[in-house]
N, C-alpha and C positions, 0 to 999 in steps of 0.2 A: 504494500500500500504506500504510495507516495501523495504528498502533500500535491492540492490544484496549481497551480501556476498565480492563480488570481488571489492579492490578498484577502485575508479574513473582514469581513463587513462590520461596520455598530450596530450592524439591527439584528447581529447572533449575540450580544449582549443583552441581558436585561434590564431595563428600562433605568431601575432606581440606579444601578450599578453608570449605567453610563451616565446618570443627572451628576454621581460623586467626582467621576475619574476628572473632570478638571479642577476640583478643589484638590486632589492629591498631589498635584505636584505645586511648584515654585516659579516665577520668574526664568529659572536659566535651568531645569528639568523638570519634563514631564515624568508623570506616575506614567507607567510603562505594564503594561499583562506579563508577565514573561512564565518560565519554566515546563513545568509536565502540561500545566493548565493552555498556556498558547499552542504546543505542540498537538494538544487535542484539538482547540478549533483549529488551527492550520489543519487538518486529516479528515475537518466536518464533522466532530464527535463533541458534545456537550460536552464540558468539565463537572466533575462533582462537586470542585470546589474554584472559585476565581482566585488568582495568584496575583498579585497586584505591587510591585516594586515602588516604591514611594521615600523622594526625597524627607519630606517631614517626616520633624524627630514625635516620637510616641507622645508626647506631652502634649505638643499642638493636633496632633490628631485626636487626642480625647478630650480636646477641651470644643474642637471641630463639629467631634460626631461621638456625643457622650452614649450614643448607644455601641458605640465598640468596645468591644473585651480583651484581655491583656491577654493573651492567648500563652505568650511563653515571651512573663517580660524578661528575662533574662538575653533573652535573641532579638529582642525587638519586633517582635511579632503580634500583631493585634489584629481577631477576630470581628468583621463588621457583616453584620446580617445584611441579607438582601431576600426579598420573595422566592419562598421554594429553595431557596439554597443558603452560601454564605462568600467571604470572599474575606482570606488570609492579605494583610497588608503587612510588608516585610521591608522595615527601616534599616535605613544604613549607618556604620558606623561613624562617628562624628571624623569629617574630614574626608570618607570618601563618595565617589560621584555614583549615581546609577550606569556609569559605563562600567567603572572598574567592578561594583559588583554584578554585573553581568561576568562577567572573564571569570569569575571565582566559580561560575558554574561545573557542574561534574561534567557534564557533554557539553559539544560544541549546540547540539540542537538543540537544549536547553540556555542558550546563553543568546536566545533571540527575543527581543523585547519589541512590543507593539503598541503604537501610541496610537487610538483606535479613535479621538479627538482631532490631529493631523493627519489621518491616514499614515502613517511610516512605521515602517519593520527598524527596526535598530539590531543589526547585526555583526557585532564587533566580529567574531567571531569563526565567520562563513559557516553558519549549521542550517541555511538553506541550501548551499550547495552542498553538502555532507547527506541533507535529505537527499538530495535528487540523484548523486552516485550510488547510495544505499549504503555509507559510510557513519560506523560509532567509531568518532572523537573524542578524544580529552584533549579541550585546553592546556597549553601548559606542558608540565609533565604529566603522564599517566600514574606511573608509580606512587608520584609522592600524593597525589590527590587518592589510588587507593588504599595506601599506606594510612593516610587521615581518618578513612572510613570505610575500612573492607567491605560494607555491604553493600558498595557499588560494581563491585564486581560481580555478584549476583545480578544487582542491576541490568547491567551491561546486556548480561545473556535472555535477560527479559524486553528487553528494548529491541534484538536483535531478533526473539520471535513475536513479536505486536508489528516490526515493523520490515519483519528482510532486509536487517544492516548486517553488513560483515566489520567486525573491528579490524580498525589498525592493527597492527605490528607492535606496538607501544603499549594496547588498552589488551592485547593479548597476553604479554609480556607481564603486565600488570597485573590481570586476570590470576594467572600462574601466580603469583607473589604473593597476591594477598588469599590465595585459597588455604592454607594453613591455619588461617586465624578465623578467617569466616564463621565458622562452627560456631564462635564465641560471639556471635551476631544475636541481636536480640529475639526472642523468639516470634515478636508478633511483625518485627520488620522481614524475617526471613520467611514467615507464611505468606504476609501478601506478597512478598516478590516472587515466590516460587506458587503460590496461584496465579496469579495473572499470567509466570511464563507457559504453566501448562497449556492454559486455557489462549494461549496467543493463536494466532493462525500461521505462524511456521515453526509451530513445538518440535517437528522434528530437527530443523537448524540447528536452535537454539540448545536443546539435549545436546546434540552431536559439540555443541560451542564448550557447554559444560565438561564435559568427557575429554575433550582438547585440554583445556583450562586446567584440569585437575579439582573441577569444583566439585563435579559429582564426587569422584573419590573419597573427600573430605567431608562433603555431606551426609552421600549416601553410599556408603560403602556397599559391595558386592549387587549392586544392579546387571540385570543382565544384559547382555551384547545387543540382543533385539530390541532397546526395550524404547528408542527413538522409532524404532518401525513401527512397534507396536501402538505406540501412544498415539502415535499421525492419523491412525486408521479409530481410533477412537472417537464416540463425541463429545465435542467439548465441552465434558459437564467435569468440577475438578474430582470429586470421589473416584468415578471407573479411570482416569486419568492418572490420578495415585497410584490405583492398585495396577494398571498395566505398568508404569514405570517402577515401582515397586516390588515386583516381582522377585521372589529367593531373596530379599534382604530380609533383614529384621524390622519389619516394618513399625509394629507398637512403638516400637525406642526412638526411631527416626520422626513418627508423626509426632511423637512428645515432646520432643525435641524440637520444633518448627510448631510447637503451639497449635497446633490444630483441635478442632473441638470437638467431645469425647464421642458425638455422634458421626463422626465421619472418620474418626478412627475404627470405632464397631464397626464400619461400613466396609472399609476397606480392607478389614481383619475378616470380614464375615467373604468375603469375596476372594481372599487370598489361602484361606482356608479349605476354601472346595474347588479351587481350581487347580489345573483343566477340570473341568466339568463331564469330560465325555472321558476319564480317565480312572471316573469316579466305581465302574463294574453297571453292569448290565441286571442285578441279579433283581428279583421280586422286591425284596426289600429295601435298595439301594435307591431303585426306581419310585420308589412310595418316597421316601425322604425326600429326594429333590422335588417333586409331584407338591410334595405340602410345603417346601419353601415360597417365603414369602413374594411374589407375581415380581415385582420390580427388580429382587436380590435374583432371580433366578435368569430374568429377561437379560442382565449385567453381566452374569454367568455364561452365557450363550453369545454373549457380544464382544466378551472378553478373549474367548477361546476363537473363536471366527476373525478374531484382531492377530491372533497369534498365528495361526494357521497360515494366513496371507502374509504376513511378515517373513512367516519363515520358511515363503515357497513350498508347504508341505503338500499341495497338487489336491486333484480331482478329489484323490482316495478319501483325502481326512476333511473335505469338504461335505462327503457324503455320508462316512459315518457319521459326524454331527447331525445333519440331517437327518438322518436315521432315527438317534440315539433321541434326540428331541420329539420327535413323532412318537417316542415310547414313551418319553415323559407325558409328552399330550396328552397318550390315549389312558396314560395311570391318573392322569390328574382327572380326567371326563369320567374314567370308570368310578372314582372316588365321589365325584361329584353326584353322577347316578346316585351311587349306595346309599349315600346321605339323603337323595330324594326318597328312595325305598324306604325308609324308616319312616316316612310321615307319609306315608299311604295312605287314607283312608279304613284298605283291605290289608291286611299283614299277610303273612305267607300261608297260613293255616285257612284264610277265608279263601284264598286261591287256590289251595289243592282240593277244598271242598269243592268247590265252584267245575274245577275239570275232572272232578272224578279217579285223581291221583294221589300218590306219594310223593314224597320229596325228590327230587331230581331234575336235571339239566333243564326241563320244559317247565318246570314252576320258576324256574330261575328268569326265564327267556320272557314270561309271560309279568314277571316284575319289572322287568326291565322295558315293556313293553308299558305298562301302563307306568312307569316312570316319565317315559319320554311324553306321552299324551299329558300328564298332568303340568310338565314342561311346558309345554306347547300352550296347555289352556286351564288354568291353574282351578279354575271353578267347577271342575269335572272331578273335582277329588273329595266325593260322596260315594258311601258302599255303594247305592244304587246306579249311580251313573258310570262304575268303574265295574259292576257287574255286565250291564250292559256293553263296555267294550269291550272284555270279557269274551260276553255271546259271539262278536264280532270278529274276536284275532283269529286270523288264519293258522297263528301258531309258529308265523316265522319270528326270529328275533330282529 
């Protein structure tokens, strides 16, 4: 996905947002959009949150707009509602300009600011033409900006599947460096960046970027070989996402460790536990278990192993035992389903073998099953009388 050619417009802003944006700057700068938030409307994607660079010091902005919140005064960072969302305003430290902290950004396509008052991109930077090659930049040095904050190296490989960039030589280099320390990354910054990279649309780059890097190693130790093939084929929901790249690690330790929450750990556990699915035995029993797992865990199961199969070239054959093997599930889950109808028959089995004149055997079975599917079909038939009457009627086939 690459950014239009045509700049971003004011009338993708909201209303109140664009009344403030020219009280935000000064005489000699304008407040400026910049960071994750411009990169999303440059791509046509709403921001969840506005990012808003602002010469004014925090004091005069709350003396401006006393409904703004000190969000993290420590950084300079003050919270200002707007309808349906909000919009972080991010002060500079005394003495420098809104250019030089653009430059101090992590990427080059974060260090593009837009003054949506003048129309102008402020691009110290070049991370519009970094979008347009398909290029993740750093600024600067790479090293020492991930040496600052290893969790952009994660970063990085997240940016590269949302967006089809290949790193430099430099942010790769970097990548490698700071992946030792990563692990010591906080847990709830290391979930959202490794959701959003699952869930990108070129997960498989990005996996393969990690595995270059040495991040998976360090994160998720002993993942398997397939397991960027496997995830690609996947849908982009983050649980089956997990559990395909997950696969033969020790999963529990890994999602606790990345902070994920305790219902998508069971999910992933519950998924990793019974796969392959079609590996599981054929036998009466085995087939009942799957049959009574829960419709969605089971559908996951079947989508899981149909991801794997295709990754790993394993042909026609293991395409059609699944097949197969699924049709057995089916037809245990329907028979199940029947049984359960049988018991709230109207007629139990004894008023049916009175009724044909027999003992217990094959054709009282066939003649339950018969008037199962009719009471299926038209639920208000399920009276002794009216069930004797179909009765009169079966030919007697099942």
């Amino acid at each position: 996905m690459r950014p239009p050619p045509a700049r971003p417009l004011p009338s993708r802003l909201p209303a109140r947002l664009l009344g403030v944006l020219p009280h935000l700057g000064d005489l000699d700068q304008p407040a400026l959009i910049f960071g994750t938030c411009l990169l999303r409307l440059l791509l046509g994607v709403r921001p969840a949150r506005y990012e808003i660079l602002t010469p004014l010091s925090p004091d005069v902005l709350l003396t401006r707009f006393p409904e703004a919140i000190a969000l993290h005064p420590d950084r300079g960072i003050l919270l200002f509602p707007i309808p349906g969302g909000s919009a972080a305003l991010h002060t500079l430290l005394p003495g420098r300009s809104v250019l030089e902290r653009l430059t101090e950004q992590d990427f080059s396509l974060h260090a593009i600011g837009w003054d949506p008052c003048q129309h102008v991109l402020v691009d110290p930077q070049r991370g519009m033409e970094d979008l347009a090659a398909g290029v993740l930049r750093a600024p600067g040095s790479a090293p020492k900006r991930f040496q600052e904050f290893p969790l952009r190296a994660l970063r990085a490989a997240r940016l590269c599947a949302q967006l089809s960039l290949e790193p430099t030589a430099d942010v790769l280099s970097a990548m490698r460096a700071a992946a030792p320390r990563l692990a010591r990354a906080h847990r709830s910054h290391l979930r959202g960046e490794i959701e959003a990279l699952l869930l990108g649309p070129h997960v498989r780059s990005a996996l393969e970027l990690l595995r270059r890097s040495g991040l998976e190693a360090s994160l998720v130790p002993g993942v398997a070989d397939d397991a960027h093939r496997v995830v690609e084929r996947l849908p982009a929901e983050a649980g089956i996402r997990m559990a395909g790249w997950l696969r033969g690690t020790r999963a529990q330790r890994i999602l606790r460790h990345m902070g994920q929450p305790n219902a998508r750990i069971e999910r992933v556990e519950a998924l990793l536990l019974r796969h392959p699915i079609d590996t599981q035995g054929g036998d009466s029993g085995r087939l009942g278990r799957i049959a009574r797992l829960p419709h969605g865990l089971r559908e996951d199961l079947f989508t899981l192993r149909a991801a794997e199969i295709e990754a790993r070239a394993e042909g026609s054959s293991a395409r059609s035992a699944l097949k197969h093997f699924r049709e057995h599930v089916e037809a245990r889950e329907r028979d199940a389903q029947e049984a359960r109808r049988r018991l709230s028959l109207a007629l139990d089995g004894v008023a049916v073998m009175e009724q044909l004149g027999t003992g217990s055997g094959p054709r009282v079975g066939a003649a339950l099953r018969y008037l199962a599917r009719k009471v299926t079909e038209n639920p208000t038939c399920n009276e002794p009388a009216k069930l004797r009457a179909l009765l009169e009627a079966w030919d007697g086939e099942d």
